[in-house]
N, C-alpha and C positions, 0 to 999 in steps of 0.2 A: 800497291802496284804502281801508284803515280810518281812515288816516292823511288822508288829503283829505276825508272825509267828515265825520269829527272838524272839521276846519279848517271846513270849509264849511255844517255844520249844529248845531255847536257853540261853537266858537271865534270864528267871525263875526260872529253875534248876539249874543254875551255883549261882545265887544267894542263892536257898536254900541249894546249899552243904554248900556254904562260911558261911552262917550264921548258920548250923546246925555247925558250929567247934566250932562255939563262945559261944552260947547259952549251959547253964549247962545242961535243961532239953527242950524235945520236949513241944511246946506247942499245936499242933492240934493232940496230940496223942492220937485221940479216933474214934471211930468209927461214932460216930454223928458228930464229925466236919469233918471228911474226907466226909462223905455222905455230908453234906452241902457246902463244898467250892468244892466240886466234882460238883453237880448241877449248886450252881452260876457263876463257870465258863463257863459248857455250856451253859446256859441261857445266856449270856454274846455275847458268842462267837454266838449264832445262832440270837438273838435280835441286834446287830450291824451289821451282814451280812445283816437281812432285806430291801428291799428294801427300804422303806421310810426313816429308818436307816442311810440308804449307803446314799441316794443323803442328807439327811440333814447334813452329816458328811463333803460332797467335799464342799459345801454352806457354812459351819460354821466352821471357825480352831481351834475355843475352842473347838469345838464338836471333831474331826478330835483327837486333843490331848488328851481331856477326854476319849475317846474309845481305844488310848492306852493305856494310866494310868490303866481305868478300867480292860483292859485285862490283864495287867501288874499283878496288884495286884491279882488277882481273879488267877490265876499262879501262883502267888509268895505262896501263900496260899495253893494252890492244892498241891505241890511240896512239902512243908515244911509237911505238913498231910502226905504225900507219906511215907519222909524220917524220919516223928517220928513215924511212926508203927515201934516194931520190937516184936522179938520173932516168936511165932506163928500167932502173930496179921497181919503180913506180906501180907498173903490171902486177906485182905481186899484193899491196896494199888497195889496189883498185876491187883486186879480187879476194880476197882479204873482208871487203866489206860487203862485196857481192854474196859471198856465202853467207857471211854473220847477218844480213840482212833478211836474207830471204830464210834462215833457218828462225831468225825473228820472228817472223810474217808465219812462219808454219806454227810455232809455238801459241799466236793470236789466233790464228783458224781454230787450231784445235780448241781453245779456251771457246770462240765464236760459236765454234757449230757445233761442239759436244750436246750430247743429246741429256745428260745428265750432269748433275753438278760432279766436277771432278773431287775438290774440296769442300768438305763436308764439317771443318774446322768452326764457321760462323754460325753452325747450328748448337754450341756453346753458351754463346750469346740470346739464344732464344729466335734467330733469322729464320725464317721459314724455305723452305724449297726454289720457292715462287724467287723470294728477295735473292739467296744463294744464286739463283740459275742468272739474274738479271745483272748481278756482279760480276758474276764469274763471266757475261757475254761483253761487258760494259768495260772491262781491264783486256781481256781482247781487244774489241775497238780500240783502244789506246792503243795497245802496242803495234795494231796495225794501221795507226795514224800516225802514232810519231816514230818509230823504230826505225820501217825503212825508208822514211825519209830523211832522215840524219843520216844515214847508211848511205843511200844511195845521193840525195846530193854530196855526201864529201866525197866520194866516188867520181862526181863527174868536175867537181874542183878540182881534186887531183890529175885528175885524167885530163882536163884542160890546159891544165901548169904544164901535163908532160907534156903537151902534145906544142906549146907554144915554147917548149923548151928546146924542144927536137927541132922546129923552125927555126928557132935563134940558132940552136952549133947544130947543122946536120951529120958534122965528122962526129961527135957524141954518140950519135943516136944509132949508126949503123954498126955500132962496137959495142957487145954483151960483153961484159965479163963478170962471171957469178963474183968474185972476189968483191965488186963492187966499186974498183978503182976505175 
């Protein structure tokens, strides 16, 4: 769990600033791709929690690796769409993270307060119930300590950039145009 979390709330973002310096122009700078790498990452992220998911992943190392990679990329993606909104387009990336954030935060609850272990995978291993359940609540906390916090402060980074951006050109700011010009 610490390990895709890392990837996906750490490693992600530091990749897409490093590579938004090199790149001339954004490439997910629009609102249909930020919508779609917005989804496929959760879909990603809540179809590898799944139970039958989870124990085919401890079973299988390719699997285990392919679900970081996949989380990996599906991240790299989200973050890069994040960071080539700009202007007024910015509302869309802000909310972007609002959703991904709090459906984060539901995916920890659920791991948190489930009343039973969901994954039943470490009982493989010889893990008892007791140890299971205490894992299973312990990778919640995480995700609901680091998730959306990385969520929601780039959230109010961004949101501050526009908002100090809209002050500097106010002729900018009262001019939408979906095109993005």
């Amino acid at each position: 769990m610490a390990t895709h979390i890392i990837l996906m709330s750490a490693l992600a973002p530091f990749l897409a600033v490093r590579s938004m310096r090199f790149a001339s122009a954004p490439v997910l700078a629009t609102g249909r791709a930020l919508a779609i790498v917005t989804a496929a990452q959760l879909a990603l992220l809540y179809a590898w929690h799944a139970p039958g998911a989870s124990a085919y992943v401890e079973r299988h190392p390719t699997a285990h690796l392919l679900m970081h990679a996949s989380l990996l990329t599906a991240a790299l993606l989200f973050w890069l769409a994040i960071l080539g909104d700009s202007g007024v387009a910015r509302w869309r990336g802000v909310a972007a993270l609002a959703i991904t954030g709090k459906l984060a935060c539901l995916l920890g609850v659920l791991l948190v307060f489930a009343p039973r272990v969901l994954d039943t995978s470490a009982a493989s291993w010889g893990a008892t119930t007791e140890t299971m359940l205490a894992d299973q609540r312990l990778a919640g906390l995480l995700m609901l300590a680091v998730c959306p916090a990385s969520y929601v402060l780039s959230g109010i980074f961004i949101a501050s950039r526009w908002l100090l951006d809209m002050e500097a050109n106010p002729s900018r700011a009262r001019t939408y145009r979906p095109d993005g010009a």
